[in-house]
N, C-alpha and C positions, 0 to 999 in steps of 0.2 A: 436586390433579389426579391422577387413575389413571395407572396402564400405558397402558390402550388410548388413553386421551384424549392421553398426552403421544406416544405415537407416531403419531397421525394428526398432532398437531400438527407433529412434524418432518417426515412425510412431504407435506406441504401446504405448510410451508419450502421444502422442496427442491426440490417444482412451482414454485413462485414464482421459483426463483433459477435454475434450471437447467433449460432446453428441451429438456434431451434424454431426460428422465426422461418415460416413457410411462404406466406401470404401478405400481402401490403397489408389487403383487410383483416387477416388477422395482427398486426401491427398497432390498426388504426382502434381497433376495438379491444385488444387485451394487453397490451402493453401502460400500464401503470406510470410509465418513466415517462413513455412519448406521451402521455396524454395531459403531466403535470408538467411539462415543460411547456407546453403550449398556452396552458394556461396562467402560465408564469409571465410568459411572454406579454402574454395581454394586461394583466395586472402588474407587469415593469412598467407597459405604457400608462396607464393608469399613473402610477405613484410618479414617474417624470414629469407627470402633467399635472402634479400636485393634489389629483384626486386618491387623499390618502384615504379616507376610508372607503371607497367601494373599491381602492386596489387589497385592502387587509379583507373585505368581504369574500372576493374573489377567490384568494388564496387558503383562506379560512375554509372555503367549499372546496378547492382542490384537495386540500389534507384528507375534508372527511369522505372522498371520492377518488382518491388514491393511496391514502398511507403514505404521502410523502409531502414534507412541509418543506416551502421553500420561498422566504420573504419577498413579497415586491420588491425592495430596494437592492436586491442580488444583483448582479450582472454574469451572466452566462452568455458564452460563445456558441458558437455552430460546432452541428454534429455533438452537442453534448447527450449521450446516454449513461441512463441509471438502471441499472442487470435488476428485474424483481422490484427495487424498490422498496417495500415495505419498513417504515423508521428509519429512512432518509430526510434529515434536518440540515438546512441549508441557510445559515445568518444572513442581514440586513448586509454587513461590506464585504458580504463572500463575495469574489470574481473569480470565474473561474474562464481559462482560456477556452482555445478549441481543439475538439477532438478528444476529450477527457471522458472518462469513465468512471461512475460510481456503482459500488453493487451495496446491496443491502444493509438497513442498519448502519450507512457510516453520516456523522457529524461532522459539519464546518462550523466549527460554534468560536465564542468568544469566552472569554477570560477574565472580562472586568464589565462593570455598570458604567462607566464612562464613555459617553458619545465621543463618536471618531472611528477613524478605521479599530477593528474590533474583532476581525472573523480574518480568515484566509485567504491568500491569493493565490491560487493553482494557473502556471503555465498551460502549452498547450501538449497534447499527451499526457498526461497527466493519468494515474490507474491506482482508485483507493478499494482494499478490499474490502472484502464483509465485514461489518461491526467496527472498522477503524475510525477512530476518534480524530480529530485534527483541528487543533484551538490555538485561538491569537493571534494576532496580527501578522504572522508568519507567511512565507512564501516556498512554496512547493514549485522549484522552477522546470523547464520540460523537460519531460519523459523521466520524473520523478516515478514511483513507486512506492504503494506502502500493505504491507502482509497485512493477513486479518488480523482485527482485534487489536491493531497497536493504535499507539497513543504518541500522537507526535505534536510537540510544542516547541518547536526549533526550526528555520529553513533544511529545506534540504535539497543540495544541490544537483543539477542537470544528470540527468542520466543514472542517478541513485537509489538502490531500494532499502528502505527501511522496515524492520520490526522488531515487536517486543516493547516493552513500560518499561521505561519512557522508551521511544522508537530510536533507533540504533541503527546506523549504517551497517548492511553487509554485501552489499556492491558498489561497489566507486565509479566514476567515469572513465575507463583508461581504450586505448584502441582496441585492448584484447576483450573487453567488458563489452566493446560497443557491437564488436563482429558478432560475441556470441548472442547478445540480445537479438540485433537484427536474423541472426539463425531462427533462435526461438517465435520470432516473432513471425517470419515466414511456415512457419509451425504451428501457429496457431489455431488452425483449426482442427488440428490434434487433443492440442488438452490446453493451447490459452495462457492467459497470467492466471499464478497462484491465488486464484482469489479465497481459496477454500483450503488455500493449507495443505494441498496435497502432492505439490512438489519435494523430490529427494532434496534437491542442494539449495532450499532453505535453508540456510543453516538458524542454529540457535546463537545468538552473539555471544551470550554465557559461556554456554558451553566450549564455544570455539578459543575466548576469553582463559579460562580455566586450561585447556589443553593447550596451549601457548606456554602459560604457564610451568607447566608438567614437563614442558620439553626445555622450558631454560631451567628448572634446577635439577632435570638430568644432565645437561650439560655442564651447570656449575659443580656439581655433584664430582663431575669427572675431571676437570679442571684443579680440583680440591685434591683429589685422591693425588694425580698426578706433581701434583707442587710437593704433597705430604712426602712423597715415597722422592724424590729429586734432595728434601732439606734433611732425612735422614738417612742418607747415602753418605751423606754430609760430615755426618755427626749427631745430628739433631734429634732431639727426643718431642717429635709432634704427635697430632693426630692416632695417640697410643689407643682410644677409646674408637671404638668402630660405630659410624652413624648406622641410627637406625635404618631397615631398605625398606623405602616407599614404594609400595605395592598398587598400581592403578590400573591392574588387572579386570576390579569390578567396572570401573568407570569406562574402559575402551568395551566390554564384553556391553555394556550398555549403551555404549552411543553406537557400536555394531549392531545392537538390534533394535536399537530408534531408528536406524539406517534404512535397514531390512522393512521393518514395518511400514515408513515412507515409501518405500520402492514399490509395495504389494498394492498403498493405496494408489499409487499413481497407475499402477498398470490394472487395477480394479476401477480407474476414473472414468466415466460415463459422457463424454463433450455434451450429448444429447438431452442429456438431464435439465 
């Protein structure tokens, strides 16, 4: 594929992912993401060709011209965009597939001083949000996902989203997972991936975590009561001492109005912004 062909094709990415792009020309001139990637491009060829340092000069000048570092030695796919860009860092054996997205602030960094693979490998679909960390030799396989601000050091498998430190599964692969994404994703130019946190069924894995919890020792709870009242029918002298009642009244009144609060920012969300 040409020059011209592979830059229509990133500029027709960036139409598709982001509604606020009008103009190719404005594309070609304020877009931060499409103008470090280009220049990445040129200093991968660079450093393949063993001209290691005017590929590190190159790059060096892309950072202080776009706010966004990203080694020669990378390997990035087509159609890769970066949302805004600004403190996007990108390691020496990061590979990232195609048709991936990164927004603001996220890291594919490494883990150790030892040469050798070192940084991550992103499939293709692939969607990191704001501020998401992503370190080690790990693999983000397609149509992975990661919420802002989390920190993931572990694979995460096909069709997964994770968030939260350390990053945590809170969607799996299954065919009911997969129809609804493809929903949302037909959706998209509504209000998009959560890149900013302001989706209701985010959940918190904690929290979800905790309230699992809550409902198996209500159930054991009842389970107990039931055996007690069956063994001194009996005869039996048990359970004469009445358990304390655990009251989680504060904690459902408060993830009802984490709830609520989510819901107001998603319907307060701006795509255009």
């Amino acid at each position: 594929m040409g020059v011209i062909s592979r830059i229509r094709e990133d500029i027709q990415s960036i139409y598709h992912r982001d509604p606020a792009a009008r103009s190719a020309l404005e594309i070609l001139l304020n877009y931060p993401g499409m103008q470090a990637i280009w220049m990445h491009r040129v200093s991968h060829k660079l450093w393949m060709a063993k001209f290691y340092f005017l590929a590190r000069c190159l790059s060096t000048f892309a950072r202080w011209a776009t706010g966004i570092e990203i080694h020669p030695g990378a390997v990035i796919g087509r159609r890769f965009f970066i949302d805004h860009g600004m403190g996007v860092v990108i390691g020496e054996t990061a590979e990232i597939g195609d048709d991936c997205t990164l927004y603001h602030g996220v890291t594919l960094g490494g883990t150790t001083w030892k040469a050798g693979k070192r940084h991550p490998t992103l499939g293709n679909n692939v969607v990191i949000g704001a501020g998401a960390k992503v370190l080690g030799p790990i693999t983000m396989h397609d149509g992975a996902r990661v919420g802002s601000n989390s920190v993931v050091v572990k694979d995460v498998p096909k069709d997964t989203t994770v968030v939260g430190i350390p990053g945590r599964a809170v969607t799996v692969a299954t065919p009911q997972s997969k129809e609804k994404s493809e929903r949302r994703n037909a959706m998209a130019k509504k209000y998009g991936f959560d890149a900013y946190a302001v989706s209701p069924d985010n959940p918190d894995p904690v929290a979800n975590a905790i309230g699992q919890m809550l409902d198996h020792m209500h159930l054991m709870d009842s389970k107990v009561a039931e055996l007690c009242q069956a063994i001194q029918s009996m005869g039996g002298a048990v359970c004469t001492e009445r358990l304390p009642q655990l009251d989680v009244g504060d904690f459902c009144e408060a993830e009802l109005a984490a709830a609520e609060k989510r819901q107001q920012a998603l319907d307060a969300f701006d795509p255009e912004i």
